[in-house]
N, C-alpha and C positions, 0 to 999 in steps of 0.2 A: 647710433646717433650720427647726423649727418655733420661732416667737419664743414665747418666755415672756410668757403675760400678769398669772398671780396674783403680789400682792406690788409691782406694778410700778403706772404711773401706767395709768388703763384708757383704752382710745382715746374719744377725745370724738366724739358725734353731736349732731347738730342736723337733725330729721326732722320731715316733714309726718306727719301722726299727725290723729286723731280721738278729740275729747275725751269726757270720759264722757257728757256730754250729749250729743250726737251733734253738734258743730260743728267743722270745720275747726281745727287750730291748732298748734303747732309742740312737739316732745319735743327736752328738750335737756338733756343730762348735763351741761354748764355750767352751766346754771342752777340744775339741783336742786344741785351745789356752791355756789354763791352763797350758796344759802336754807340750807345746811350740812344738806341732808337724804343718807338714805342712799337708792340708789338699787337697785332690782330690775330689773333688766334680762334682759327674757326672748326667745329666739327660736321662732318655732312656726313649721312647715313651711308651710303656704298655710292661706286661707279656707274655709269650706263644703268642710270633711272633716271627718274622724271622729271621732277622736284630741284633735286641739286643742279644740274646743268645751269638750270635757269638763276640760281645764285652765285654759281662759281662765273660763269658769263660777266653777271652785272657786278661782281667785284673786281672781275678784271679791267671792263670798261672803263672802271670808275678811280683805275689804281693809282693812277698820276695824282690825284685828288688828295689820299693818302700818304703815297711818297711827300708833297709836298707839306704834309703836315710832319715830315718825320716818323711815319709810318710802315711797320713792316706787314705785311700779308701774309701769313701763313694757313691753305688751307689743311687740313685733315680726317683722313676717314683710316677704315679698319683695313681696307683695299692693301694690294701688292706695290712696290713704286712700278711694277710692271704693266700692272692691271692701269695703274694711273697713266702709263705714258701710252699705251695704246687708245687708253680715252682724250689724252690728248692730239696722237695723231689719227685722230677719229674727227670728221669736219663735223660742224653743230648741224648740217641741213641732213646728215646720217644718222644721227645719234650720240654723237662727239659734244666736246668741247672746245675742240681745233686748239689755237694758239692761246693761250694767256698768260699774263702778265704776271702770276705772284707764282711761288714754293706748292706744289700740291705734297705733302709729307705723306706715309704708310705706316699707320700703327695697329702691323697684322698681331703682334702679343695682346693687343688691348689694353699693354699697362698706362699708357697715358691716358687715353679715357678713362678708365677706372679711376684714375688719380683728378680729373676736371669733374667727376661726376655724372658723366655722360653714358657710360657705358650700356647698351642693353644686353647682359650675359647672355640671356636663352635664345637672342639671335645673333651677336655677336657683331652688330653694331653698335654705332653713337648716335645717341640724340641728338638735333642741329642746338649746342652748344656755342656760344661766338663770349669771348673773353677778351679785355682790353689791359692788356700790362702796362705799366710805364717803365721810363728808363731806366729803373732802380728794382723793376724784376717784382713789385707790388701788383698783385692782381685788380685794377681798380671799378671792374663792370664785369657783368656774366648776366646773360640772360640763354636762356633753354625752353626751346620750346617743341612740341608737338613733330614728326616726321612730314606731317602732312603738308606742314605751312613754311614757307617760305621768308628770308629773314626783305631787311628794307634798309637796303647801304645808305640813303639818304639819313635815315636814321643812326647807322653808325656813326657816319661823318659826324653829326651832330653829338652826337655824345661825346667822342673823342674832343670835338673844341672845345665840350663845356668842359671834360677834366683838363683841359690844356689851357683855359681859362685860368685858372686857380681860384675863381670865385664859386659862391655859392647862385648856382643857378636853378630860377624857378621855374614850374613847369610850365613846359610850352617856349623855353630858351631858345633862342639863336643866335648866331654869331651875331657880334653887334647890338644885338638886346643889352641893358643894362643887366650886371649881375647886381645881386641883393647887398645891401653897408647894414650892417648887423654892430 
């Protein structure tokens, strides 16, 4: 039986990761609950493919966006932090990713994926997974989908103000939309 994770406390990690400078240093969902940030927590299949570049890019762009909501960026794959920092000093007109803005973390055990649900054992990646914690360490959104396809930051954004809302919002919400008086 599959455990519930939205709604519930979200499993805690503490991951070797590469920071946006490109130095060694450790991602940890305790901590951004310390600091009362909310956290993004994202899964992407491997390094130096296809697909992900193109999402880890557009969340970097977009990161100021998220900072400014109180947001932290966490990406993660099944990848080395080494394999990560060479993808990072890899230029995007290469194959790279070059410079970005959030934590790319290494979850070569695969016990964190296993633990979001993401995991694919027989190849020994993650599903693209994207999870939204609040500051109190609540898992409050999870969506998963297909390798193939590509996630849509405009749509994170959005989600993230409607839980930062506190109201009940209906679909097709956006900021400044009327939430629902029930």
């Amino acid at each position: 039986m599959v455990e519930r994770l939205v709604s519930a406390k979200a499993p805690l990690f503490e991951l070797d990761c590469v920071n946006a400078d490109g130095s060694f240093g450790k991602a940890s969902l305790e901590e951004n609950i310390k600091a009362g940030k909310w956290t993004i927590f994202f899964f992407y299949p491997m390094d130096f493919t296809f697909v992900c570049p193109t999402e880890i890019t557009a969340f970097s762009d977009r990161n100021d966006e998220f900072t400014e909501l109180n947001a932290d960026i966490v990406g993660c794959s099944c990848d080395t932090i080494y394999t990560h920092q060479a993808w990072m000093k890899t230029s995007r007109r290469e194959g790279g990713i070059g410079k970005i803005n959030f934590r790319l973390a290494a979850d070569h055990t695969h016990e964190v994926a296993e633990k979001y649900g993401v995991l694919i054992p027989e190849e020994g990646v993650a599903l693209r997974g994207l999870f939204i914690i609040n500051p109190e360490g609540e898992l409050r959104y999870s969506v998963v989908n297909d390798n193939n396809i590509g996630r849509d930051v405009d749509e994170t954004l959005r989600v993230l103000q409607a839980l930062q809302s506190g109201g009940l919002c209906p679909a097709n919400w956006h900021p400044g939309d009327e939430t629902l008086h029930v």
